[in-house]
N, CA, C and O atoms as a DFTB+ gen file, in Angstrom:
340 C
 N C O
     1  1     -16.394       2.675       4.733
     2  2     -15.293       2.796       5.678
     3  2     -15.007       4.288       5.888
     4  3     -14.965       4.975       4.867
     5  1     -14.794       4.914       7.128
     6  2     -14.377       5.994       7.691
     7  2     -12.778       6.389       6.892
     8  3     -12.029       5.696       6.204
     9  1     -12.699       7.764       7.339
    10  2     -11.060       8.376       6.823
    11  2     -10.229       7.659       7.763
    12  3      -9.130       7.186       7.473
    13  1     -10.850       7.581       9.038
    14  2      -9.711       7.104      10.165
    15  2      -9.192       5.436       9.760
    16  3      -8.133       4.810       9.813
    17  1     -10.737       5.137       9.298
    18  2     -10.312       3.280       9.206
    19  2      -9.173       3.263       8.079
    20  3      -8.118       2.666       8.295
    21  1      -9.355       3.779       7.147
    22  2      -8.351       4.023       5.722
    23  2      -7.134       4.324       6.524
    24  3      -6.330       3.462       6.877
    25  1      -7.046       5.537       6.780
    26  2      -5.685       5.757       7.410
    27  2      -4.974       4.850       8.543
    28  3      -3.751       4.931       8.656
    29  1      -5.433       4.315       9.065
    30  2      -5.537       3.047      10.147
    31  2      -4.762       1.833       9.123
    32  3      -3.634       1.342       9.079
    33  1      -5.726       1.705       8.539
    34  2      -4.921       0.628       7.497
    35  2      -4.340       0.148       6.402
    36  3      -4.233      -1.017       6.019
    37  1      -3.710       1.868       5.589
    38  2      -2.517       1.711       5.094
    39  2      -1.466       1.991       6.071
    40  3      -0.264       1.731       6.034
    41  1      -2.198       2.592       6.975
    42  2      -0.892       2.777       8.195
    43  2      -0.098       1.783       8.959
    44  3       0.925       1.898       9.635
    45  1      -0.992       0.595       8.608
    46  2      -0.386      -0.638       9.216
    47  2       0.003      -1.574       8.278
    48  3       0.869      -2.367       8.646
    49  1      -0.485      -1.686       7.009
    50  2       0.209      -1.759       5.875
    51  2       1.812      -1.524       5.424
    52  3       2.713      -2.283       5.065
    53  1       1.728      -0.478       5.573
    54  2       2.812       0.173       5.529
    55  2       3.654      -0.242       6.544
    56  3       4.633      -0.898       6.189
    57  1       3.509      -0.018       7.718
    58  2       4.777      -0.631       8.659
    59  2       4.686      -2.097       8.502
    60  3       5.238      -2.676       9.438
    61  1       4.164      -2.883       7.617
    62  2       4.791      -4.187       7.483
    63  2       4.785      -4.407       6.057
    64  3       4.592      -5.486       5.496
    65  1       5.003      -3.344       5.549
    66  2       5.427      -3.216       4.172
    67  2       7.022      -3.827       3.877
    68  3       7.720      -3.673       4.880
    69  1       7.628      -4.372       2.927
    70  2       9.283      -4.474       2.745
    71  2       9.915      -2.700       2.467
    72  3      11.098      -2.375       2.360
    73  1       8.973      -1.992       2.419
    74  2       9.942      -0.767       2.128
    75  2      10.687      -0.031       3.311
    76  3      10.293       0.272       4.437
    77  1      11.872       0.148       2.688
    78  2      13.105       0.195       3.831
    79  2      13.136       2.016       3.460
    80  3      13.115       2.609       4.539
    81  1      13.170       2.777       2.548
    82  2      13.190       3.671       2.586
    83  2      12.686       5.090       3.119
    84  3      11.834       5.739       2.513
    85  1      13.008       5.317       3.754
    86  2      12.160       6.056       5.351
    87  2      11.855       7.352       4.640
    88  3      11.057       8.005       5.314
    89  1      12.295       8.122       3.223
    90  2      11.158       9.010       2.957
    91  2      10.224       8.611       2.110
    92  3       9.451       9.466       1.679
    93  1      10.072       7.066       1.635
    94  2       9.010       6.556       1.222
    95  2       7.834       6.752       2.099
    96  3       6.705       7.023       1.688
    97  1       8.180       6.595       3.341
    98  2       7.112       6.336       4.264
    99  2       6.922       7.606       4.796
   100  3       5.772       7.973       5.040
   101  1       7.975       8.415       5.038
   102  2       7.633       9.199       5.228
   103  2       6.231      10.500       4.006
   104  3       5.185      11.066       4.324
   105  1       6.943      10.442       2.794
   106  2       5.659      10.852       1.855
   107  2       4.480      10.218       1.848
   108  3       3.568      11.020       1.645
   109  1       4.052       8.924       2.008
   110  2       2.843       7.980       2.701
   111  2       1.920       8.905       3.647
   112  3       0.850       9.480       3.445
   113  1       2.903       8.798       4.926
   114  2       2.224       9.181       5.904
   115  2       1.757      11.069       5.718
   116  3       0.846      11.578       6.370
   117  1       2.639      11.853       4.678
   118  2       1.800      13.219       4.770
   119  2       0.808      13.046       4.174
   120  3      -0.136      13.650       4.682
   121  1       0.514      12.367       3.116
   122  2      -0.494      11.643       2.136
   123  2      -1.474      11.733       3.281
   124  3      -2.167      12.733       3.470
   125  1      -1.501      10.859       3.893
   126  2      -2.746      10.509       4.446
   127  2      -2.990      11.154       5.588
   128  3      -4.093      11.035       6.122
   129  1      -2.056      11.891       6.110
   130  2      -2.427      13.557       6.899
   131  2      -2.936      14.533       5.935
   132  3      -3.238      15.624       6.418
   133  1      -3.042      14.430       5.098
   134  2      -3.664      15.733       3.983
   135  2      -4.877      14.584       3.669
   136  3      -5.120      14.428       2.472
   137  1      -5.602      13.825       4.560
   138  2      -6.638      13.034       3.968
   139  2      -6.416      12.447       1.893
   140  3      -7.291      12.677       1.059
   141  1      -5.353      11.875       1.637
   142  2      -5.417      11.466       0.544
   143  2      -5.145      10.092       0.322
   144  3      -4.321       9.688      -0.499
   145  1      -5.889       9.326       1.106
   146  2      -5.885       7.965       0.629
   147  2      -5.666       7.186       0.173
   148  3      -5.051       6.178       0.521
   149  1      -6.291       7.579      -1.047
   150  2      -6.039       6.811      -2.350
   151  2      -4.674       6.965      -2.968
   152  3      -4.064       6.005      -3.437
   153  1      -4.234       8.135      -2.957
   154  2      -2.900       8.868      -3.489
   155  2      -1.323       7.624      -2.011
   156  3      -0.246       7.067      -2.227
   157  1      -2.029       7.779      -0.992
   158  2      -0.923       7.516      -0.194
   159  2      -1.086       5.805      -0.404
   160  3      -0.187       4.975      -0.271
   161  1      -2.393       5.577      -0.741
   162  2      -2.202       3.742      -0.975
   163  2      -1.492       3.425      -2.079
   164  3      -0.762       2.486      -1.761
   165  1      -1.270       3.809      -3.566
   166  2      -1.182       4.370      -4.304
   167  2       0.296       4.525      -4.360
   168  3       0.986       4.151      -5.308
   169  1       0.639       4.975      -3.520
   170  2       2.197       5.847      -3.816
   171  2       3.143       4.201      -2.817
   172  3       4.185       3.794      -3.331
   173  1       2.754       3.671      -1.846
   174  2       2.864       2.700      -1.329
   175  2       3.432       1.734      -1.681
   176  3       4.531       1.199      -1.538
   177  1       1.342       1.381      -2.801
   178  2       2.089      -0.209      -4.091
   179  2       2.967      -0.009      -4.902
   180  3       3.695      -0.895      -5.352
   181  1       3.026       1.368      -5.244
   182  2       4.160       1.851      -6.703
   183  2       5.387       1.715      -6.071
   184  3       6.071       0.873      -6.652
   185  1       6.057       2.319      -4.898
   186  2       7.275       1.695      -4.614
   187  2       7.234      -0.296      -4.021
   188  3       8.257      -0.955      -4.208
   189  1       6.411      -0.742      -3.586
   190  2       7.171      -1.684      -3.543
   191  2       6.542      -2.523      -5.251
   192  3       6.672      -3.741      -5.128
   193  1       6.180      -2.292      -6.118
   194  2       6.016      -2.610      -7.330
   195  2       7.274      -2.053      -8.137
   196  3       7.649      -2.568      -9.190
   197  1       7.635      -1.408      -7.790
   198  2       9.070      -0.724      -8.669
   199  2      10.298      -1.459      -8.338
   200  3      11.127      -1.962      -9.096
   201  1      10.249      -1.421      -6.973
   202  2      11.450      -1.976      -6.150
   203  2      11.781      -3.297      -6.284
   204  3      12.907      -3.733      -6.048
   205  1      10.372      -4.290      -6.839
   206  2      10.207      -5.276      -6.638
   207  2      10.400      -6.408      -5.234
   208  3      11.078      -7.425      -5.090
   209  1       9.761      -5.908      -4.626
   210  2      10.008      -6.229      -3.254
   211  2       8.901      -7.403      -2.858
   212  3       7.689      -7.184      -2.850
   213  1       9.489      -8.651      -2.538
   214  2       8.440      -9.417      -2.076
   215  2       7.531      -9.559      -1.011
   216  3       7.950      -9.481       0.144
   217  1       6.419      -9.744      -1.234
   218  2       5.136      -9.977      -0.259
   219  2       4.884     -11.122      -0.251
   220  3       5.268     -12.078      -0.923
   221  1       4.093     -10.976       0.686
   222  2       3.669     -12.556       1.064
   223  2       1.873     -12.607       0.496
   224  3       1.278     -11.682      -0.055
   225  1       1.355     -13.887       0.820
   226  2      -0.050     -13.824       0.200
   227  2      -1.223     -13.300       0.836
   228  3      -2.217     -12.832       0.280
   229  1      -0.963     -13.450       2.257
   230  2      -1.697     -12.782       3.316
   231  2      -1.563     -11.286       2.875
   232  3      -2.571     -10.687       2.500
   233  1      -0.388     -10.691       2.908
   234  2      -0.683      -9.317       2.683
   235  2      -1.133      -8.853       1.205
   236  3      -2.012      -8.026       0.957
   237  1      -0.447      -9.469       0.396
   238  2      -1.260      -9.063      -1.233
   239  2      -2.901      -9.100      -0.609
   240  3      -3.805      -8.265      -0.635
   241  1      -2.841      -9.909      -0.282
   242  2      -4.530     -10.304       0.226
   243  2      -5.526      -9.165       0.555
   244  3      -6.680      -9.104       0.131
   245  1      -4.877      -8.206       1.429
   246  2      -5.159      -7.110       2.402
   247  2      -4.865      -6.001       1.431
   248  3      -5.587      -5.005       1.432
   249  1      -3.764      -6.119       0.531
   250  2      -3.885      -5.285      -0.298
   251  2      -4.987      -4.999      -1.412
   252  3      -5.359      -3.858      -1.687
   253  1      -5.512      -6.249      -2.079
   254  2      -6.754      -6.249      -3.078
   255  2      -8.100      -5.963      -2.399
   256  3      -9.171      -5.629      -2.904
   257  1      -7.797      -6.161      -1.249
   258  2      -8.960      -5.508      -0.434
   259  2      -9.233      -4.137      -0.379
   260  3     -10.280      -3.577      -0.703
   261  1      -8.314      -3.697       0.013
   262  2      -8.112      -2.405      -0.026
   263  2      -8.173      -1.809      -1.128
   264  3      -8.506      -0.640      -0.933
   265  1      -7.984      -2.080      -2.410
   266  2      -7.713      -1.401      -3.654
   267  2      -9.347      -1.794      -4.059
   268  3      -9.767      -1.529      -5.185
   269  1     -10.102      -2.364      -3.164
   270  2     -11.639      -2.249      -4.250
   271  2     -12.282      -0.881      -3.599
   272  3     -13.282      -0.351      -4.082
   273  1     -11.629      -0.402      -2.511
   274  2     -12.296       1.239      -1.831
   275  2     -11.612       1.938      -2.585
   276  3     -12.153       2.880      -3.164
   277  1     -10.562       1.723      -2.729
   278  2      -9.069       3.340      -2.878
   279  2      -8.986       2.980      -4.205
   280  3      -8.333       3.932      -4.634
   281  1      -9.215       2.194      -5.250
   282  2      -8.355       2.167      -6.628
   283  2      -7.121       1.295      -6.597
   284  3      -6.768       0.617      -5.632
   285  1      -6.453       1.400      -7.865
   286  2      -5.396       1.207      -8.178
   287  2      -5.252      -0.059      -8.407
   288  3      -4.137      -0.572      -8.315
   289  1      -6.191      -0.672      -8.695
   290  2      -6.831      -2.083      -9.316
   291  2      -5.678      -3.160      -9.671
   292  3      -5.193      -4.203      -9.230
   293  1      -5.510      -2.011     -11.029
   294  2      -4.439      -2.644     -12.193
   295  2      -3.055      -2.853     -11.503
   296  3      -2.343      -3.810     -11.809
   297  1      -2.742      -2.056     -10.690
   298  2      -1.602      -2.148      -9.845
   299  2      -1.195      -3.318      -9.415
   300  3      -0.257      -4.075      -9.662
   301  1      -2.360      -3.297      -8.520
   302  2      -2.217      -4.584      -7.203
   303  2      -2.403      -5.774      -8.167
   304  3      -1.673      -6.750      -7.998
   305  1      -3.459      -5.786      -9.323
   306  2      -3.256      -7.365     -10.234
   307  2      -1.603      -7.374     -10.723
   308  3      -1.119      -8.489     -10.918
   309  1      -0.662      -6.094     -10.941
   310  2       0.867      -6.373     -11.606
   311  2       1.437      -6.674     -10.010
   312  3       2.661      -6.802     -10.039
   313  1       0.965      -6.795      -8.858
   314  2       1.696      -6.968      -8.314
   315  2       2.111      -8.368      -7.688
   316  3       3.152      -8.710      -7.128
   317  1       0.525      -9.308      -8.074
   318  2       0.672     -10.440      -7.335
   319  2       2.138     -11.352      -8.207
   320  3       2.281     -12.563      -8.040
   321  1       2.899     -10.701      -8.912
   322  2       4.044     -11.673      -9.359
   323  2       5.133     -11.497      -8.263
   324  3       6.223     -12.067      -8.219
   325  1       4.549     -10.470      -7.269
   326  2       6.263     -10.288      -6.172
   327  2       5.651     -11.384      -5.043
   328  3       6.493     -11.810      -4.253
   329  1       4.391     -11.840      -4.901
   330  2       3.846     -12.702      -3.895
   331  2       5.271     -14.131      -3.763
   332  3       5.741     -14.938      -4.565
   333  1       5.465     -13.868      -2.593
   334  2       7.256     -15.272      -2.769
   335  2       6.102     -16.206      -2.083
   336  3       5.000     -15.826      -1.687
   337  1       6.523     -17.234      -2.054
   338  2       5.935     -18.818      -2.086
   339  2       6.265     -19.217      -0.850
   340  3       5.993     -20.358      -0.476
């Protein structure tokens, strides 16, 4: 996958992310203007893993996808407990 496709799709990730905090997203998005990917996917799952913010299964889905390019493996497995039903 290209830098653009990555950035493309935590970028859309992210706007249908539950995180409400607009310099969350805002630190995201310099992330991945300084080409750091992994760091901005990364910084993403950790707030809504902290926050505990629920997802749905479709998107966890899109998320473990993503985490077999970028990392952060262990993350996204602590995260499927916010997946709501």
């Amino acid at each position: 996958m290209e830098a653009v496709e990555y950035a493309a799709k935590i970028e859309e990730l992210l706007k249908e992310s539950p995180i409400t905090t607009h310099s969350v997203a805002v630190d995201v998005r310099e992330l991945l203007a300084a080409g750091e990917f992994a760091l901005g996917f990364d910084t993403m799952c950790s707030w809504i893993y902290e926050d505990e913010l629920s997802i749905s299964e479709e998107y966890y889905e899109r998320l473990v996808r993503l985490s077999a390019d970028l990392g952060s493996r262990d993350l996204i497995a602590r995260m499927r407990e916010l997946v709501s039903g």
